[in-house]
KEKOL-818646 format. One line per field, with one value per residue (C-alpha): residue number from 1; residue in one letter; y, z, x. Coordinates in Angstrom, 1 decimal, m for minus. Each point is the difference from the previous one (the first is absolute). Example, Ala and Ser with C-alpha at 12.3 -4.5 7.8 and 13.67 -1.06 7.14 Angstrom:
# KEKOL-818646
k	1, 2
r	A, S
y	m4.5, 3.4
z	7.8, m0.7
x	12.3, 1.4
//
This chain:
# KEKOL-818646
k	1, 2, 3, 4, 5, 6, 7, 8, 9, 10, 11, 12, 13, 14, 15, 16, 17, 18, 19, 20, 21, 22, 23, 24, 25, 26, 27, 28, 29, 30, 31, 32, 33, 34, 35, 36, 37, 38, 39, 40, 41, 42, 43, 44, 45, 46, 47, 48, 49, 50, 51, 52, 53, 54, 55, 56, 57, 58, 59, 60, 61, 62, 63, 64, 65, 66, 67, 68, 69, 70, 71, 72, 73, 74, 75, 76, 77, 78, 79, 80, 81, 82, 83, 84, 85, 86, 87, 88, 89, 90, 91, 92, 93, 94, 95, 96, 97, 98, 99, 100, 101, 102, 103, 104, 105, 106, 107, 108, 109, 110, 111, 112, 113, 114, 115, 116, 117, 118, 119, 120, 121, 122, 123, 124, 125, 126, 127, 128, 129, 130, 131, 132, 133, 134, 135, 136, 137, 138, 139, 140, 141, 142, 143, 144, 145, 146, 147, 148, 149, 150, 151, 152, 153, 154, 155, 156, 157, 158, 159, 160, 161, 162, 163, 164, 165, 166, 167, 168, 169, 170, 171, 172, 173, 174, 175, 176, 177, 178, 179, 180, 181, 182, 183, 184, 185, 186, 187, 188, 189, 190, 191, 192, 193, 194, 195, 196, 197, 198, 199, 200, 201, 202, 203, 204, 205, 206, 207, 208, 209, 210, 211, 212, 213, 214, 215, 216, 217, 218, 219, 220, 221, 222, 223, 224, 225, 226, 227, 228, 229, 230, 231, 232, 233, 234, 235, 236, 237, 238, 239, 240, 241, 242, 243, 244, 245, 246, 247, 248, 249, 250, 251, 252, 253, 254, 255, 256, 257, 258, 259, 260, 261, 262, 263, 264, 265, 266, 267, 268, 269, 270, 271, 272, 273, 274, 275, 276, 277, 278, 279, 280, 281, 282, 283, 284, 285, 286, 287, 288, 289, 290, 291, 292, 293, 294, 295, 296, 297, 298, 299, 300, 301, 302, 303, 304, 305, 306, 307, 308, 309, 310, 311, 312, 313, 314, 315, 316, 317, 318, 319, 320, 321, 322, 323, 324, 325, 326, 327, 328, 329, 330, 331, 332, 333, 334, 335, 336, 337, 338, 339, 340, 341, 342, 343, 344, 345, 346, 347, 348, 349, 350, 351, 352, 353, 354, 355, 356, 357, 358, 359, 360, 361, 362, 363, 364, 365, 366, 367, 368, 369, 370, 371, 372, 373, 374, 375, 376, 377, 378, 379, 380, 381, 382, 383, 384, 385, 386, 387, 388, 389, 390, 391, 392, 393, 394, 395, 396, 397, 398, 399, 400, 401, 402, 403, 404, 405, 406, 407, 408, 409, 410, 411, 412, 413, 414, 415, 416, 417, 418, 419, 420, 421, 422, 423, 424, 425, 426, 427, 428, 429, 430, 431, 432, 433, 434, 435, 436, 437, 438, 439, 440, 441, 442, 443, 444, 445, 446, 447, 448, 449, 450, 451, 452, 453, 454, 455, 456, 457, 458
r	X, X, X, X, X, X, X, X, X, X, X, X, X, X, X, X, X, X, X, X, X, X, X, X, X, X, X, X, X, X, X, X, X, X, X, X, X, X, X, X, X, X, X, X, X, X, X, X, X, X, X, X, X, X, X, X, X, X, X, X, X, X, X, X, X, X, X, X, X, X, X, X, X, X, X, X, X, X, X, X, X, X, X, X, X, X, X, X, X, X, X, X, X, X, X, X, X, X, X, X, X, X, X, X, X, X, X, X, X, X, X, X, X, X, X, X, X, X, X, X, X, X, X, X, X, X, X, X, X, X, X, X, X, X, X, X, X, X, X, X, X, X, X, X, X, X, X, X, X, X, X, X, X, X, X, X, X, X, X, X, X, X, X, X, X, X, X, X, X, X, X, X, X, X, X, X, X, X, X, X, X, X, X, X, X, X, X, X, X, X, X, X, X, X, X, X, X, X, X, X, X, X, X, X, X, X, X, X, X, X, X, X, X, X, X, X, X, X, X, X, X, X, X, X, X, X, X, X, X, X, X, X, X, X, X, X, X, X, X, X, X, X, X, X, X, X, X, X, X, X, X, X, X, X, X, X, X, X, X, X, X, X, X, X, X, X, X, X, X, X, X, X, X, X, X, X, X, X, X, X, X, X, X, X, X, X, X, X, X, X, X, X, X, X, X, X, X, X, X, X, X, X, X, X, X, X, X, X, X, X, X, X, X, X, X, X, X, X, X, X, X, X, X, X, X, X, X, X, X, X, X, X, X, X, X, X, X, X, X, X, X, X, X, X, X, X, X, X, X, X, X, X, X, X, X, X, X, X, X, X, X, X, X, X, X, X, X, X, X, X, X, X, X, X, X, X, X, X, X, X, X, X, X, X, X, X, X, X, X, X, X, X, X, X, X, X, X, X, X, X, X, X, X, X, X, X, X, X, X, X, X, X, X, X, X, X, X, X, X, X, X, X, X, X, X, X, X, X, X, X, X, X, X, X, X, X, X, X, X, X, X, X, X, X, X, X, X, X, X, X, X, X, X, X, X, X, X, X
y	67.2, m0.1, 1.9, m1.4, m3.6, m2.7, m1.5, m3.7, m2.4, m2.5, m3.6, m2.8, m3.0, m3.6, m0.2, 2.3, 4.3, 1.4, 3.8, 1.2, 2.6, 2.1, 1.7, m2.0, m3.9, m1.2, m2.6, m1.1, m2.8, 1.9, m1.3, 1.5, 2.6, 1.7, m0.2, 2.1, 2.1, 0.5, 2.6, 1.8, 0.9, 1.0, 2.2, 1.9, m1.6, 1.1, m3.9, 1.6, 0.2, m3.0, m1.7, 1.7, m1.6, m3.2, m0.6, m1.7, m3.0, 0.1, 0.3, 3.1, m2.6, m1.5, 3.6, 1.3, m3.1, 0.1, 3.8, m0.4, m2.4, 1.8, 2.7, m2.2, m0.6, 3.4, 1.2, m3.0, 1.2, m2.3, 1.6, 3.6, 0.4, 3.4, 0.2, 1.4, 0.4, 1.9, 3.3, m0.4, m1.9, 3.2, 0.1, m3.5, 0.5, 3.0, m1.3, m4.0, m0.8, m3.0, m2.5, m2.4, m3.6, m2.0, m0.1, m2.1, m0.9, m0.1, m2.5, m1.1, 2.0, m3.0, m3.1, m3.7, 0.4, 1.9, 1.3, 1.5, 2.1, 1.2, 3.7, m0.5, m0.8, m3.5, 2.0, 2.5, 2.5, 2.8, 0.0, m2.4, m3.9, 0.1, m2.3, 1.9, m0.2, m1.0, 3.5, 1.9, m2.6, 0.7, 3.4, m0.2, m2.2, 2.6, 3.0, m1.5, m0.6, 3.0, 1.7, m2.4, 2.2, m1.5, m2.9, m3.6, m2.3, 0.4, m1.5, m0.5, m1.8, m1.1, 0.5, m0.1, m0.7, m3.4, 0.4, m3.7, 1.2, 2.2, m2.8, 0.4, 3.3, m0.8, m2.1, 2.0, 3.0, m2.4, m0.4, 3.3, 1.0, m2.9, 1.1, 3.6, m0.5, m0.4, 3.0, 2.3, m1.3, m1.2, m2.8, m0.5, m1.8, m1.3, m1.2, m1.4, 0.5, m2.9, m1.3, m3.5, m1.0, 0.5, m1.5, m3.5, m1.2, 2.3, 2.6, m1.3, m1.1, 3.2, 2.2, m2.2, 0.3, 4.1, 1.9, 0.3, m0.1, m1.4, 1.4, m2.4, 1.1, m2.1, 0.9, m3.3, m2.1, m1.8, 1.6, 3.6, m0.2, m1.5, 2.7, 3.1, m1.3, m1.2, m0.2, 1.9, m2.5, m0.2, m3.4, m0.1, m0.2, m1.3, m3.8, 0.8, 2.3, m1.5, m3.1, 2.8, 2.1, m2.9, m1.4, 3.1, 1.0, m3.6, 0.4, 3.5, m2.0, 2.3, 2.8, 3.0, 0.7, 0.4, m1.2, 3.7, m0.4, 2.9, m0.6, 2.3, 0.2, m3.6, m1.4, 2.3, m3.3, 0.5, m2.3, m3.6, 1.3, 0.6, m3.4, m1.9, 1.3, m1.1, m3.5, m0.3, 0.2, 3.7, 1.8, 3.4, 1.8, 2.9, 0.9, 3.6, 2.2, 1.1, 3.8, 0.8, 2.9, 0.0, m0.6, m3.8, m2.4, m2.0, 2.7, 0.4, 2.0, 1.2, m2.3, m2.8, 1.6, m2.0, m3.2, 0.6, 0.7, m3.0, m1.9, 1.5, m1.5, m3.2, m0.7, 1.7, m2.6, m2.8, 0.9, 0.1, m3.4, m2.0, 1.8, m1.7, m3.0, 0.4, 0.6, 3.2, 2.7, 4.2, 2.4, 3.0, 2.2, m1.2, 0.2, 2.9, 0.7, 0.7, 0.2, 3.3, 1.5, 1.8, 1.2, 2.8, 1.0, m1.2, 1.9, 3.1, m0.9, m2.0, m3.0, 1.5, 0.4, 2.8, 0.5, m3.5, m2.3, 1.0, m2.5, m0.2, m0.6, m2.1, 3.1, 1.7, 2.8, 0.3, 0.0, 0.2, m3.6, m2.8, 0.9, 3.7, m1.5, 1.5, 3.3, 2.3, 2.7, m2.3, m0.7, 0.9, 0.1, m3.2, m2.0, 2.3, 3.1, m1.0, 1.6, 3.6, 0.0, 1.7, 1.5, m3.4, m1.5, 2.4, m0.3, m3.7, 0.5, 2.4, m3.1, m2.3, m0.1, 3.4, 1.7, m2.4, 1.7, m3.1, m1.7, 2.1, m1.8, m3.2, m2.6, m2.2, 2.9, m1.2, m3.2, 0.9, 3.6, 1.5, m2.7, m0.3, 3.9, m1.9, m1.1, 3.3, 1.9, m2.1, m0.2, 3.7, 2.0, 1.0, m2.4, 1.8, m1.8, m3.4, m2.6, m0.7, m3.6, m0.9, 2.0, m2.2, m3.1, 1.4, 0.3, m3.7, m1.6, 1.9, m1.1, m3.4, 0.0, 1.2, m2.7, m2.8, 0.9, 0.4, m3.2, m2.0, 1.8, m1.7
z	39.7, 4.0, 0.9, 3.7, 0.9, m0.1, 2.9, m1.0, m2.7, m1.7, m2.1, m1.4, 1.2, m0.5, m0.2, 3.3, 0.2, 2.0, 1.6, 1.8, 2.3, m0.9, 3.6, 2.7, m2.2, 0.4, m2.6, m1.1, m2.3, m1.5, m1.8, m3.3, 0.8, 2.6, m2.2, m3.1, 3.1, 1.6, m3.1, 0.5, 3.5, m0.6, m2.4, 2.3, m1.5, 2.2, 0.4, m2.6, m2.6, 0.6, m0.5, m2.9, m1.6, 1.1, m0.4, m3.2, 1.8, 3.8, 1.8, 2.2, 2.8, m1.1, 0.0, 2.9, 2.0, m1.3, 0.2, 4.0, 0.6, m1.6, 2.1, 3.0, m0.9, m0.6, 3.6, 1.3, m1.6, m2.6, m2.9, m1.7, 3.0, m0.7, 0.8, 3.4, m0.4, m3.1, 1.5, 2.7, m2.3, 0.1, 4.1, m0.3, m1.9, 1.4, 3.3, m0.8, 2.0, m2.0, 1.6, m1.8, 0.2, m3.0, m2.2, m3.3, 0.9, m4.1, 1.8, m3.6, m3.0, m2.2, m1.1, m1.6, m2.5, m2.8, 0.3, m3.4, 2.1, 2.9, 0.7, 2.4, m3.3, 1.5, 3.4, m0.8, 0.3, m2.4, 1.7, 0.6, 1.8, 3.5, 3.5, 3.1, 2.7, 3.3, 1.3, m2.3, 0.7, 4.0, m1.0, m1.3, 2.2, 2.6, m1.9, m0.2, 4.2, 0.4, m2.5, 0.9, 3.2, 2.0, m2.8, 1.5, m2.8, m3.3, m3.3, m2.0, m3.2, m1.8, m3.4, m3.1, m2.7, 1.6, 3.9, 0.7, m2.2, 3.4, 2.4, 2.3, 1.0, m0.1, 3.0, 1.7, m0.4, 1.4, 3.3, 0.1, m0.2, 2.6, 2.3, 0.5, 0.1, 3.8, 0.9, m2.7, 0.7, m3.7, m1.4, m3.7, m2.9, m2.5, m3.7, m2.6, m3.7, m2.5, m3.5, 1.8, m1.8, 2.9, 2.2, 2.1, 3.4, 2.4, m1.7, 0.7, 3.3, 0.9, m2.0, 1.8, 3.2, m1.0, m2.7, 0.8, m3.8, m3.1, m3.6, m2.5, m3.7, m2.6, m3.3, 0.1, m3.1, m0.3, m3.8, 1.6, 2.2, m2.0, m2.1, 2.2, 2.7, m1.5, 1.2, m2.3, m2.1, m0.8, 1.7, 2.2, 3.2, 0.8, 0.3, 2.4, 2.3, 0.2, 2.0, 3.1, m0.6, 0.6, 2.9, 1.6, m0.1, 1.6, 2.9, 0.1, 0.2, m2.4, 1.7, 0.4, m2.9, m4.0, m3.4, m1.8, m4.3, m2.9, m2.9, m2.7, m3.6, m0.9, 1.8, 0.9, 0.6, 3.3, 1.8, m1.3, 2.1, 3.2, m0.5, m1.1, 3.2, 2.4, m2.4, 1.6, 3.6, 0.9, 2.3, m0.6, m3.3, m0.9, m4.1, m0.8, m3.2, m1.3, m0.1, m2.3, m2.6, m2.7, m2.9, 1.7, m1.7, 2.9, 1.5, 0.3, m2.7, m0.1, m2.1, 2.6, 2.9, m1.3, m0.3, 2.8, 2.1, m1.5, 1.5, 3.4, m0.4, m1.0, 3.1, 2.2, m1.0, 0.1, 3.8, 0.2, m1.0, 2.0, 3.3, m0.4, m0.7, 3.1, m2.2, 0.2, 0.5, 0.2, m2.7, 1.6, m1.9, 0.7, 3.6, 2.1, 2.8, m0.8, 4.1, 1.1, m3.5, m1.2, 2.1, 1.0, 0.5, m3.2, m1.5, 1.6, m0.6, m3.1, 0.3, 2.3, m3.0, 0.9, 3.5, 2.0, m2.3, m1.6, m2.1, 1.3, m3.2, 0.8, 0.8, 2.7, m2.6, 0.9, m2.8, 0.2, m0.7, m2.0, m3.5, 0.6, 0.7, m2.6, m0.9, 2.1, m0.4, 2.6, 2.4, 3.4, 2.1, 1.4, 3.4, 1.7, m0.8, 0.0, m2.3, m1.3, m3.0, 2.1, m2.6, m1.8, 2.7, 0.6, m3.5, 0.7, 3.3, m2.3, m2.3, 0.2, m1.5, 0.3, m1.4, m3.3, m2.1, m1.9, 3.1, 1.0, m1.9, 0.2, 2.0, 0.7, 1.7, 3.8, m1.3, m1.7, 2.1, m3.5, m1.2, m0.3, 0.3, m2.6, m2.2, 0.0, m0.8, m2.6, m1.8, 0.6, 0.9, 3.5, 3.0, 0.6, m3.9, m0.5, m2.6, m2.0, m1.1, 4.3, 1.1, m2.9, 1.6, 3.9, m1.1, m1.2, 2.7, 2.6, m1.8, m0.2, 3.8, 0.8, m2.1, 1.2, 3.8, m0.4, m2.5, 3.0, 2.8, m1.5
x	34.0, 0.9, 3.3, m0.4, 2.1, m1.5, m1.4, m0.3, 0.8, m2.3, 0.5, m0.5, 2.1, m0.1, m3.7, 0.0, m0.9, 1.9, m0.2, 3.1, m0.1, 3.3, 0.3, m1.2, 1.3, m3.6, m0.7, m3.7, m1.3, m3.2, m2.7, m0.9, m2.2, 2.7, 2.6, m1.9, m1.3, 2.8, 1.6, m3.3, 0.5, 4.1, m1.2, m2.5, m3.6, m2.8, m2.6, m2.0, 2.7, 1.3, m3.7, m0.3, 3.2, 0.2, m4.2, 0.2, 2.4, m1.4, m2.9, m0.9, m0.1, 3.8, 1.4, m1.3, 0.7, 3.6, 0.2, m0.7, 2.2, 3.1, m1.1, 0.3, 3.7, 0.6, m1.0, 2.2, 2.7, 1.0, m1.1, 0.7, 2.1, 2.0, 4.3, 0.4, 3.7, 0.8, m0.7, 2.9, 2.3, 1.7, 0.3, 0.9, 3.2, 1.2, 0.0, 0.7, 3.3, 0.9, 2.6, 2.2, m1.3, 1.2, 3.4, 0.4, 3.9, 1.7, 1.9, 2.0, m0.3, 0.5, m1.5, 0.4, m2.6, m0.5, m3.9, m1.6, m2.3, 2.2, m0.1, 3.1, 1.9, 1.5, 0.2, 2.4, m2.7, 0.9, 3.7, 2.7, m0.1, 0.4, m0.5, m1.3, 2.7, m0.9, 0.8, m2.5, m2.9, 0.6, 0.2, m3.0, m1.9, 1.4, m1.4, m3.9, 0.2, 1.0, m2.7, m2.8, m1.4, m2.1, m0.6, 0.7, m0.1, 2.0, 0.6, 3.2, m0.5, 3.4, m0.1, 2.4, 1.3, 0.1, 0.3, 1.4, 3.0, 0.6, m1.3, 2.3, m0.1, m4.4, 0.6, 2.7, m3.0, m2.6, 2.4, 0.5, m3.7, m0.9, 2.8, m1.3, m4.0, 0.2, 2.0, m1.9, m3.6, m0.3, m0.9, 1.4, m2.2, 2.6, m1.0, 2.0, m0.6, 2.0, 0.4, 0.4, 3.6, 2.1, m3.1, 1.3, m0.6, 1.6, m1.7, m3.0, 0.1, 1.5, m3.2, m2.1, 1.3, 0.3, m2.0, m3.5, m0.5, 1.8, m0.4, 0.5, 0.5, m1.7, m2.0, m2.1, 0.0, 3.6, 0.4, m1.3, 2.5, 2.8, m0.7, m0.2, 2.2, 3.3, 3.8, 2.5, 0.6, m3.9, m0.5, m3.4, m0.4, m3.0, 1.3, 2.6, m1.6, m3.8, 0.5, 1.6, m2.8, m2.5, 2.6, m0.5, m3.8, m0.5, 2.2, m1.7, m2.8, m1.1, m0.9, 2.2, 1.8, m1.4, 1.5, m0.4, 0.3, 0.0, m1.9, 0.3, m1.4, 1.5, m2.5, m2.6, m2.1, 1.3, m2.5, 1.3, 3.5, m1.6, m2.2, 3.2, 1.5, m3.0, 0.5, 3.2, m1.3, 0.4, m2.3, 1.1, 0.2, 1.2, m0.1, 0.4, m0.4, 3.8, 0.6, 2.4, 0.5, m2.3, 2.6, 1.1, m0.8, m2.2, m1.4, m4.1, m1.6, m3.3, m1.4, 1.0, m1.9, m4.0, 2.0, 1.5, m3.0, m1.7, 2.8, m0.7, m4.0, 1.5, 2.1, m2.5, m2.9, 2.8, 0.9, m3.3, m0.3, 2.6, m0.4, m3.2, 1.4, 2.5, 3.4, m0.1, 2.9, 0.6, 0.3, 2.2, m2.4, m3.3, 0.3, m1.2, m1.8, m3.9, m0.8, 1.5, m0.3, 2.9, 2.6, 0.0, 4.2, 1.1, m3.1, 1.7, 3.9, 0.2, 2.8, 2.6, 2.5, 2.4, m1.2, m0.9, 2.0, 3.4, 2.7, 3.4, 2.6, 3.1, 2.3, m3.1, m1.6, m3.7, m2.9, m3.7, m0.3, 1.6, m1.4, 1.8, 3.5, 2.9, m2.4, 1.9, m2.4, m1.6, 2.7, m1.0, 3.1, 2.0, 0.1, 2.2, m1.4, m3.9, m1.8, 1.2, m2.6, m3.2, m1.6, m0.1, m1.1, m2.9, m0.7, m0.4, m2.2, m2.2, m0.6, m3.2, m3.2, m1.4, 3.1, m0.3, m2.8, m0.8, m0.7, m2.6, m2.9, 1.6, m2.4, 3.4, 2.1, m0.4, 1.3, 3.2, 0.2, 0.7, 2.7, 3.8, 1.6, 3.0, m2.4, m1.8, 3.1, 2.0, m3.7, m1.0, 3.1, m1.4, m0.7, m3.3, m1.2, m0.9, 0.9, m3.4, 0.4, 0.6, m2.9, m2.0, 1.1, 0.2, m4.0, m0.4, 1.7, m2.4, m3.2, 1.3, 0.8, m2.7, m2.3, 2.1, m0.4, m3.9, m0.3, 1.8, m2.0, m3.1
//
C-alpha cells in the first residue's frame, strides 16, 4: 500500500474517463489504455512492469504509445504534479495578516415561519429575539472599514431570522454604507438573504437598485416546501411567496442573485426540486444537503449518501441535456473554475470563518460565522471592542486544508479548501475534523462538475 498522497484521481463518468490532476486542476479525458496505465505509473511501475501487467489487454505498441504520451503531460506539468505549498503552510500562517472584509449583519433574530430544519431555531439563535438597531449595524459597518487595511471592496450580507422583519434599519445601513465609500476609499457589496413573505415592491426595487446579490429561500417542489418551510401555524408557504420570488429573478433578469433550498432525508431525491425549480423559469439554483444532528428526524444518514449520489448523476446528465437544448440554467455546486486550477489562497486559508468573515448578532457580539452564533465559547468580541478573542482567531487562521488530516488524501480538497470549520466541529468536536457524510458529497459534486464542464466542452 502507498503512504504518499495521492497525486491524481481517476473515473468513470457519464460514458467519459476522466484523470484529474489534484495539484495543478488539470483535467484529461483518457482513452482506455491511459486510464489502466495511469495507476501503474502513481504507483512507481518501471515500462517493463507495466508491459508485463497490462499485456494480456494491450499491445506493446498501445502501451508504449500511451506510456509516452502521459510522460509528455507529466513534463508539462499537468500530471503527477507534486504540492508546492504544504511545506510553507506553516510560514504562511504565522505571518498571514488577515484583514476584515465581510460581516453576516443578524440583522433580526426572528422570523415569520416556522422551518423544520432551521439551526437558528426560528432566528433566535440559541438566545432570545432581537432587531439590530441602527446604531450597532453603523457600528459595525464602522468596525469592518476600519479593520479592512488596505482592502477596497467589502461585503455585508444581511441575514436573519428574517431580515425584512428589520427592513428598515437594512436600508438606513445601505445609506449609511453608501454615504462613507467616498471618504473611506471603499466600495461596499451588499446582499440580502429572505424567506420572501415580507417580499413586495419597494423591496424589490430597492434590492435591485442595492444588493449585488439576493438569496432567495425555497426547497423546490410546492409539498417539499410546504412541508419543511411552514408559518407557526403549519400553513405553507410556498403559494404565497413563489410568485415574488419569480417577480424578482426576472427583473434581476436573472442573473445576480440564487434561489438556495435544503433537502433533507424526506426527499433525498433531491434532483426533481432543483428541476422543478428550473421548470418554473429560474436560472440559478442553489439546493443543499441539510446538516443537522444525527438524532433529527430529517437529517442525512448514511444509508442516504448512494441515493443521494445517484441523484447528483441524475441532474448532472439532465443539465447536460437542456443546456444542449438551449434551457439551460446553474447549479451553485457544479460550477468552478477548471482554467486556473484550484486556487491557490483559499487552498492556504480555508473559508475566512473567524478571520476574513465574522457575524454581527443584533446587540454587536462577534462570532466566527453565522452557524457559530449563541455558542459563546465562540464569541469573539463585539463592534466596539474589535475582536479580544486572539487565540480563537489564530486558531481560525491555522485552519484550512493541510491542518484537517482527513483532507490530506482527499482529491476534492482545493475545491472545498477543507470544508465548513462549523460543520467540522458540531460533527467532530474540533474545527480541524471534518463531517464524513459532506466530504462524501463535497466529492460527488466535484466529479459531476467536472463531467458536465468537459461533456459541454465537446
Amino acid at each position: 500500500m502507498r503512504n504518499r498522497m495521492s497525486l491524481i484521481h481517476r473515473y468513470e463518468s457519464n460514458g467519459f474517463r476522466i484523470v484529474l490532476d489534484i495539484n495543478s486542476g488539470s483535467v484529461h479525458l483518457v482513452d482506455q489504455v491511459a486510464y489502466d496505465v495511469l495507476p501503474c505509473l502513481e504507483e512507481g511501475k518501471t515500462e517493463e512492469e507495466i508491459l508485463s501487467a497490462l499485456s494480456g489487454r494491450y499491445s506493446k505498441e498501445e502501451i508504449t504509445s500511451s506510456l509516452s504520451e502521459l510522460e509528455q503531460l507529466k513534463s508539462q506539468g499537468m500530471l503527477f504534479t507534486r504540492d508546492i505549498y504544504e511545506n510553507i503552510i506553516d510560514e504562511f500562517t504565522k505571518n498571514r495578516q488577515t484583514v476584515v472584509k465581510a460581516l453576516c449583519l443578524h440583522i433580526a433574530h426572528d422570523c415569520n415561519l416556522a422551518c423544520r430544519y432551521c439551526f437558528a431555531e426560528e432566528g433566535e439563535y440559541h438566545g432570545r429575539r432581537a432587531m439590530m438597531s441602527l446604531e450597532t449595524g453603523k457600528k459595525a459597518l464602522d468596525f469592518l472599514i476600519r479593520e479592512s487595511g488596505a482592502r477596497k471592496n467589502l461585503e455585508v450580507d444581511f441575514f436573519g431570522g428574517e431580515p425584512l422583519m428589520n427592513w428598515e434599519v437594512v436600508k438606513e445601513l445601505v445609506r449609511y454604507g453608501r454615504s462613507r465609500e467616498e471618504e473611506t476609499g471603499k466600495r461596499f457589496r451588499f446582499t440580502l438573504t429572505t424567506n420572501g413573505v415580507l417580499l413586495n415592491d419597494e423591496v424589490m426595487e430597492f434590492a435591485n437598485r442595492e444588493m449585488g446579490n439576493v438569496v432567495l429561500s425555497c426547497d423546490g417542489r410546492k409539498e417539499v416546501h410546504d412541508f419543511m418551510r411552514p408559518f407557526r401555524n403549519g400553513k405553507g408557504s410556498f403559494d404565497l411567496v413563489m410568485p415574488k420570488f419569480q417577480k424578482l429573478a426576472e427583473m434581476r433578469q436573472q442573473d445576480r442573485y440564487y434561489i438556495r433550498g435544503t433537502f433533507t432525508h424526506y426527499n433525498t431525491d433531491f434532483a426533481k426540486d432543483v428541476l422543478a425549480l428550473a421548470d418554473l423559469g429560474f436560472k440559478q439554483i442553489s439546493v443543499e444537503p441539510v446538516v443537522a444532528p444525527a438524532d433529527a428526524d430529517y437529517a442525512i444518514r448514511e444509508e442516504d449518501v448512494p441515493f443521494i449520489e445517484e441523484q447528483y448523476d441524475l441532474l448532472a446528465r439532465e443539465m447536460i441535456r437542456r443546456e444542449k437544448e438551449g434551457r439551460g440554467f446553474n447549479f451553485f455546486h457544479f460550477m468552478i473554475d477548471l482554467t486556473g486550477g484550484p486556487c491557490v489562497y483559499k487552498r492556504l486559508s480555508g473559508c475566512g470563518s473567524g478571520t476574513e468573515y465574522l457575524a454581527v448578532t443584533p446587540w454587536g457580539d462577534l462570532y466566527p460565522c453565522h452557524q457559530f452564533v449563541g455558542e459563546e465559547q465562540f464569541l469573539m468580541g463585539n463592534v466596539d471592542e474589535g475582536v479580544t478573542a486572539l487565540g480563537l482567531r489564530d486558531k481560525f487562521a491555522k485552519c484550512n486544508v493541510y491542518s484537517k488530516p482527513e483532507c490530506r488524501d482527499c482529491f476534492s480538497r482545493f475545491y472545498c479548501s477543507g470544508g465548513c470549520a462549523a460543520n467540522s466541529y458540531h460533527f467532530s468536536g474540533d474545527v480541524n475534523g471534518n463531517y464524513e457524510i459532506g466530504c462524501r458529497l463535497q466529492r460527488k459534486r466535484v466529479e459531476c462538475a467536472i463531467m458536465v464542464k468537459a461533456a459541454l466542452a465537446g
